[in-house]
C-alpha positions, 0 to 999 in steps of 0.5 A: 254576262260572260266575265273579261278576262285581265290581260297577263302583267308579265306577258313574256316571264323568266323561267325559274333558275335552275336548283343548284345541284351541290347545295353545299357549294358556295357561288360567291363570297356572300355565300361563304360568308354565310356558310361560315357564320351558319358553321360558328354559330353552332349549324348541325349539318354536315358541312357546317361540321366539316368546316369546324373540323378544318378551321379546328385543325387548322387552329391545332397546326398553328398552335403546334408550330408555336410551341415549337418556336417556344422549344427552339428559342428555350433551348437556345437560351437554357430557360427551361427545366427538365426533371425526371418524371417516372422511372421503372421498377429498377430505378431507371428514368422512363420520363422526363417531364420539360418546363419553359414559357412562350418567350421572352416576357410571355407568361404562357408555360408549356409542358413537354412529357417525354419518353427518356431515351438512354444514351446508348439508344439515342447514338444508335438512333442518330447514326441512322442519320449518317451516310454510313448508318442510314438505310438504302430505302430511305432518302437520306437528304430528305431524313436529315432535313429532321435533324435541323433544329426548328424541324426537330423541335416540330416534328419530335420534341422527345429527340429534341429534349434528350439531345439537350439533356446528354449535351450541347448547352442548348444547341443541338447541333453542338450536342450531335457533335458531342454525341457523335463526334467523328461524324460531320454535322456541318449540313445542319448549319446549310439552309437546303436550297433548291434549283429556280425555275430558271435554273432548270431550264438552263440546266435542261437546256444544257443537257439537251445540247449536250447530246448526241444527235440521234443519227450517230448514235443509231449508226454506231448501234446498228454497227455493233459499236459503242454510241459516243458518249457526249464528254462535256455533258457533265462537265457542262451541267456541273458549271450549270449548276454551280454557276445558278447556285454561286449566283444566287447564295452570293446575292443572297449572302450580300443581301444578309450582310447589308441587312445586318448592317443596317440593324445595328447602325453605324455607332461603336457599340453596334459595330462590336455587337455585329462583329462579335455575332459574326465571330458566332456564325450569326449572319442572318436577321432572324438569328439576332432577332431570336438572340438580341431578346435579351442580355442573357441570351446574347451572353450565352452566344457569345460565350460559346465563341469567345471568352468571357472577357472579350464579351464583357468588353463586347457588351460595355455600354449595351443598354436594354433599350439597344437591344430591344431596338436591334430585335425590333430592326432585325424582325422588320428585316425578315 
């Protein structure tokens, strides 16, 4: 007898999905999940191995950048110890070998081996700085920004360590003024700012309307003559711009003194504090955060900005747990 044949379940299948092209490519958050796991647990394939070496750099970066804080808070505080490691055969010094810890209370200590620059050296480096040293190729503006503590301490520690053994007792911008005095390091204590997004477009509103209509200017080139040169064009982009960056650094400094006032309160001690760091040019949150650690590190602010007398009256009553209570209110108001 002829065998029936079973009629199909599934009379109208689904094509199969299309192979994903990139197989390395993820197309949900599962996916990279997954890619992520298979890459830690030790995966031999290439993009497991390209992920390692990305969250490896990435690891290297963030650890480079707090020793970098470490650095910039020992300066400031003078807790570190920086001794000559090798000299050459005459006797000079050619290393130097710098100890400090993590901060205050941390137990990790750093290492920093540096070349020694001599003093000569180190001034005909720093004037390459200056508007009058520097080179024509270089963009001066952006070369100075390295000059600034935090971006110093990142970007070249042996600058860093041998600006602070030739002077400044921790400071470096006290030290460039030290090593080069007749130079104005003023531009170190500015923060850099740049234009908003509506600031620009005000400012190339300005300019646009400052113009010449083209007409004219075509007309007085066709007849040989100068074209018009629009004389509140400069006038009209300099108030521009000083009106946005006024605006903004005023609002800016306003918030910064209301801030400072709220981390030290409204009892005497406090108020004495707070006027004795404004008389120290510290303004902002994260400076009395960075300075208010400890009892030793606020001394030797102040120091440098009155006597020793006054900061002893300045610091009558101050106990520890103040001090921990203005670092704890500073770092929440950043």
């Amino acid at each position: 007898p002829r065998r029936r044949s079973r009629p199909n379940p599934n009379p109208n299948p689904k094509p199969n999905p299309k192979p994903n092209p990139n197989p390395n490519a993820a197309d949900s958050k599962a996916d990279i999940a997954d890619m992520l796991i298979a890459a830690a647990s030790g995966g031999r394939g290439d993009r497991d191995k390209h992920l390692r070496s990305v969250y490896k750099a990435a690891l290297l970066m963030r650890y480079e950048e707090r020793q970098a804080d470490s650095r910039l808070g020992a300066g400031l505080g003078g807790t570190y110890a920086a001794a000559v490691r090798t000299t050459t055969l005459s006797g000079v010094p050619a290393e130097l070998e710098v100890t400090y810890r993590g901060g205050v209370g941390k137990t990790k200590e750093y290492i920093d081996i540096v070349e020694f620059i001599p003093l000569d050296t180190l001034k005909a480096t720093m004037r390459l700085f200056t508007s009058e040293g520097g080179s024509a190729d270089v963009d001066s503006a952006n070369a100075r920004e390295v000059l600034k503590p935090p971006n110093l301490a990142r970007s070249s520690p042996r600058l860093f360590w041998n600006l602070l053994r030739h002077g400044g007792k921790g400071d470096v911008v006290e030290a460039l003024g030290e090593l080069l005095p007749d130079e104005d390091w003023s531009f170190l204590r500015v923060r850099r700012r740049d234009l908003s997004e509506k600031a620009k477009a005000n400012l190339a509103q300005q300019q646009g309307a400052a113009q010449p209509e083209p007409s004219a200017a075509a007309a007085a080139a066709a007849a040989g003559e100068q074209p018009p040169v629009p004389t509140t064009f400069v006038a009209t982009s300099v108030s521009a711009v000083a009106t946005a960056s006024a605006g903004e650094l005023a609002a800016e400094a306003a918030a910064q003194r209301d801030a400072m006032e709220r981390i030290f309160g409204g009892d005497a001690a406090g108020k004495r504090v707070l006027a004795a760091l404004r008389r120290a040019k510290v303004t902002k949150p994260r400076d009395v955060a960075l300075f208010c650690s400890s009892d030793r590190m606020l001394r030797r602010l102040l120091s440098k900005a009155m006597s020793d007398e006054e900061v002893e009256a300045t610091l009558d009553g101050v106990a520890p747990e103040m001090l921990k209570a203005w670092t704890t209110a500073a770092k929440a108001s950043q």
